[in-house]
C-alpha positions in Angstrom: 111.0 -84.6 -54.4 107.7 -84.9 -56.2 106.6 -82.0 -55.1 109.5 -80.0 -56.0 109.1 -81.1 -59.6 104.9 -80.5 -60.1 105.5 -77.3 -58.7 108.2 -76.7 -60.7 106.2 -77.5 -64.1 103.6 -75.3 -62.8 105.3 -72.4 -62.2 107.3 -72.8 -66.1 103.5 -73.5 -67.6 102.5 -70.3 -65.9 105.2 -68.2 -67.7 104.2 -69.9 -70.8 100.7 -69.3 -70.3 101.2 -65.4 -69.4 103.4 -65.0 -72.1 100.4 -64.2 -73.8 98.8 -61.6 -71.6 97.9 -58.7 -72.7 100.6 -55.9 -72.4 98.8 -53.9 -69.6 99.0 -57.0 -67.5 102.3 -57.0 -67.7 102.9 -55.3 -63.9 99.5 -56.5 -62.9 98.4 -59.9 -63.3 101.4 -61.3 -65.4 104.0 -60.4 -62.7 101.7 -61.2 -59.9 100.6 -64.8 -61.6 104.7 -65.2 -62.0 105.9 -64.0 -58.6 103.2 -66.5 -56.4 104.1 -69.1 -58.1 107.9 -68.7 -58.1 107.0 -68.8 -54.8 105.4 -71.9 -54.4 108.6 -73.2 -55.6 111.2 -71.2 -54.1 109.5 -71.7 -50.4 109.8 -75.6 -50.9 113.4 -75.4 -51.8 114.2 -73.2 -49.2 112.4 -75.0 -46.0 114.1 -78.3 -47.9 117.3 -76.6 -47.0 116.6 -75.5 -43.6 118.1 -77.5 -40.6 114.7 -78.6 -38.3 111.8 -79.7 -39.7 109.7 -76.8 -37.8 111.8 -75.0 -40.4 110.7 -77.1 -43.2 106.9 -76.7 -42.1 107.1 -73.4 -41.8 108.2 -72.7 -45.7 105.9 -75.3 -46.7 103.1 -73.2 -44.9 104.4 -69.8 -47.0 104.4 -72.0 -50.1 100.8 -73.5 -49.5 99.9 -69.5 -49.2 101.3 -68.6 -52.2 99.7 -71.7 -54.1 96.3 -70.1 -52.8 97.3 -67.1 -54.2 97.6 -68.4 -57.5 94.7 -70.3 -57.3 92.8 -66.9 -57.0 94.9 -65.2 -60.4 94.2 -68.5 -62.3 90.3 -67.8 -61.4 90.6 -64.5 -62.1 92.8 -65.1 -65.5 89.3 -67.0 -66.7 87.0 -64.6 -65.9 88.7 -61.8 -67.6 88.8 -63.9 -70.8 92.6 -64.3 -70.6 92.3 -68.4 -70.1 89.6 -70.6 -72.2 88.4 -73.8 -70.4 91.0 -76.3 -71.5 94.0 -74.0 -70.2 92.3 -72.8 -67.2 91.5 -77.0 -65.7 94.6 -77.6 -67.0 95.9 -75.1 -64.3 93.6 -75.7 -61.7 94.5 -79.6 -61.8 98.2 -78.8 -61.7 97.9 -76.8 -58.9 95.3 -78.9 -57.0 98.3 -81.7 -57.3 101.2 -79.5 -56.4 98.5 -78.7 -53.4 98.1 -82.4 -52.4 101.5 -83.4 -52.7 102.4 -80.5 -50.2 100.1 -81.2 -48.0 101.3 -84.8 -47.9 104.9 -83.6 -47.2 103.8 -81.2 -44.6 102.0 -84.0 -43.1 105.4 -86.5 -42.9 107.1 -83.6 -41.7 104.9 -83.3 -38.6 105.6 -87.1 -38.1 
């Protein structure tokens, strides 16, 4: 599934990009940035495993949360000086397509 794999790349580009976090981020924003969008990921997988596609919605709804959450920590990541501009669009359009595509898939699900 697309959607799998752009979500995927984000969440590998955001432990490459937090790699170079400041230390004291490192149980603050660096595992935070990490966990949500581990999430994104995991969610899709799991839902894709589930039986029913009410199943499959649901995770995709818990993923499309987490991908929010992210959104925010990617926001904050530039205001605190920890992103410059390229990196930070570069973010924000790979999670703006990981958004799309779920969306999309939620949409066929609720075909």
């Amino acid at each position: 599934m697309l959607v799998y794999q752009k979500a995927h790349v984000l969440a590998r580009e955001v432990y490459g990009i937090t790699k170079e976090y400041p230390k004291e981020e490192l149980f603050g924003l660096t595992s935070q940035m990490r966990r949500c969008s581990v999430s994104v990921v995991a969610n899709i997988v799991e839902g894709y495993g589930r039986g029913t596609k009410k199943e499959k919605v649901r995770f995709c709804c818990i993923a499309r949360g987490s991908l929010t959450e992210l959104e925010y920590f990617i926001d904050l990541s530039f205001d605190l000086g920890y992103l410059d501009e390229y990196t930070y669009n570069t973010l924000v359009t790979m999670r703006c397509d990981a958004g799309r595509l779920l969306g999309g898939y939620m949409k066929s699900l609720r075909r």
